[in-house]
C-alpha positions in Angstrom: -57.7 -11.6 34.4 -61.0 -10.8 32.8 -63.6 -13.7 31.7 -65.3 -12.3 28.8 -68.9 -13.2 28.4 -68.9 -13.7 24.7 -67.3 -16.8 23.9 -64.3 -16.9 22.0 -65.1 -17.3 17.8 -68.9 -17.6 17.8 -70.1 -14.9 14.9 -73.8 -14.6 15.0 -75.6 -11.9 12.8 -79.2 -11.0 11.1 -80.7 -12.3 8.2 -83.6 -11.9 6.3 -85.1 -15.0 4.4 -87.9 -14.6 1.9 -89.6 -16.9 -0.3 -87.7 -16.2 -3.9 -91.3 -17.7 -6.2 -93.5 -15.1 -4.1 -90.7 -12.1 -4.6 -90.7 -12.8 -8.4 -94.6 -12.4 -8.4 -94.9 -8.9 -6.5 -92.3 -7.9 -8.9 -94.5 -9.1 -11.9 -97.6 -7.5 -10.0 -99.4 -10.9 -9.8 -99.6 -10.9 -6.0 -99.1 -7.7 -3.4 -96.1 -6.7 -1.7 -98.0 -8.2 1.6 -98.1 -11.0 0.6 -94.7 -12.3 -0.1 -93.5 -14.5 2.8 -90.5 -13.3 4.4 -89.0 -13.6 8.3 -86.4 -11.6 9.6 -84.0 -13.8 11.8 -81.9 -12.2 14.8 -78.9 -13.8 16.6 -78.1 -16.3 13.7 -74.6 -18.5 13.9 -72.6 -17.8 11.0 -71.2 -21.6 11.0 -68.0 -22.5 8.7 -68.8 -26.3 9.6 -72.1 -26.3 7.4 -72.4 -25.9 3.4 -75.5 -23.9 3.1 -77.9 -22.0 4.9 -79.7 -24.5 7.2 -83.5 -23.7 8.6 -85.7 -25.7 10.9 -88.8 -27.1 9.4 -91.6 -24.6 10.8 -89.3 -21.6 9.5 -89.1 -23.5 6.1 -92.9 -24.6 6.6 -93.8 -20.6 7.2 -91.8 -19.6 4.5 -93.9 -21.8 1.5 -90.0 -23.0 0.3 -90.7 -25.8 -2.5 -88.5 -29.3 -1.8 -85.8 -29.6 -4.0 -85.0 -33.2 -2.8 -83.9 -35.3 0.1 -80.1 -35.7 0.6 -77.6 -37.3 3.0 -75.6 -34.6 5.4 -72.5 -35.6 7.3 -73.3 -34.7 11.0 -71.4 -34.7 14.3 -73.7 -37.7 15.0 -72.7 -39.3 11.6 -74.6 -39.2 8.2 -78.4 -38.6 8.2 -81.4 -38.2 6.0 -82.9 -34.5 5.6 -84.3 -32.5 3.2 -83.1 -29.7 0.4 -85.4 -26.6 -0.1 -85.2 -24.2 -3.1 -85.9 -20.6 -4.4 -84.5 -19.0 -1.4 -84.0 -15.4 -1.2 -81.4 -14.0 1.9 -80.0 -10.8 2.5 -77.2 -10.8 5.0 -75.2 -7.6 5.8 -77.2 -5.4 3.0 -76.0 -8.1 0.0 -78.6 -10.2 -1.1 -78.4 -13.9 -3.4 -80.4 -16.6 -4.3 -79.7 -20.3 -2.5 -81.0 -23.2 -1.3 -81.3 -24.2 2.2 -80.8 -27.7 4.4 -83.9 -28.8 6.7 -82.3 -28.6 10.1 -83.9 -31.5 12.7 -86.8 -29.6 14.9 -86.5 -27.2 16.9 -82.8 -26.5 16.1 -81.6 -22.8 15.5 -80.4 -21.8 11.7 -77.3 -22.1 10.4 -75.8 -19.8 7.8 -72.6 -21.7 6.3 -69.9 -21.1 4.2 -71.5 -21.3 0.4 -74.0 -18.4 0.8 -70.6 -16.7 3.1 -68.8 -16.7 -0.2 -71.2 -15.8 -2.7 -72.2 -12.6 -0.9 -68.5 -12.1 -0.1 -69.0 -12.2 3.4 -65.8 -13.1 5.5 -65.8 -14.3 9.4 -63.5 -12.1 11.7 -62.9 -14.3 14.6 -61.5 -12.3 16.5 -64.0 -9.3 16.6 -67.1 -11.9 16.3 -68.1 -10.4 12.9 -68.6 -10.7 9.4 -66.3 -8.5 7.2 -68.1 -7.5 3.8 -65.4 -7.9 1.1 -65.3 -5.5 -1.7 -67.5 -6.0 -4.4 -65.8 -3.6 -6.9 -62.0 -2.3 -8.1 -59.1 -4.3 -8.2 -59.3 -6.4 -4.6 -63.1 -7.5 -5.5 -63.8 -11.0 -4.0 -65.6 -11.4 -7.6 -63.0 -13.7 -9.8 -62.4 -14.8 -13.0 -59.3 -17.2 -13.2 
């Protein structure tokens, strides 16, 4: 029998984070394209246990992303104190939204979880350890109205 070396269900994929405020002013030509603060994120756990996309601190400190508020977040350790960020910009799998993000404890490794999965209609195949991009138009669109 043959061990594979992936391990069974883990998904991991790339995404790109950019600060939403600075996007929205090299649109309006206030600031140049360069200057819009943006990171590219490789090997990224695509992680049905959390709600939202969830960044350490010196990604969200690079970034510029302006505190939304501080929250309580049900953990494998138990409930804990962190910290909401807003205006967040991600493009995962070509499909882009706008979201807010958790503060992660340091030195952790983000999380993308299952709200900003949904919204971009991005589905977890298990089984391949990959995400499935749902279609966004005709009659089996993951868009709804019921």
């Amino acid at each position: 029998m043959n061990i594979s070396t992936k391990q069974m269900g883990i998904i991991t994929t790339t995404i790109t984070i950019t600060n939403l405020v600075d996007e929205i002013l090299a649109e309006r030509g206030f600031i140049p394209e360069e200057q819009v603060r943006s990171i590219t994120l490789d090997n990224v756990l695509v992680d049905t246990g959390a709600t939202r996309l969830c960044l350490p601190p010196d990604i969200i400190n690079h970034l510029g992303l302006p505190l939304a508020e501080e929250i309580e977040v049900q953990t494998a350790a138990g409930v804990i104190k962190t910290r909401l960020f807003k205006r967040v910009s991600l493009t995962v799998e070509g499909r882009k939204g706008e979201f807010t993000c958790t503060e992660l404890p340091g030195g952790k490794d983000a999380l993308l979880g299952v709200i900003p999965l949904e919204e971009l209609g991005l589905q977890p195949d298990v089984i391949n350890q990959q995400l499935i991009l749902l279609p966004n138009t005709g009659k089996d669109t993951y868009h709804m109205i019921l």
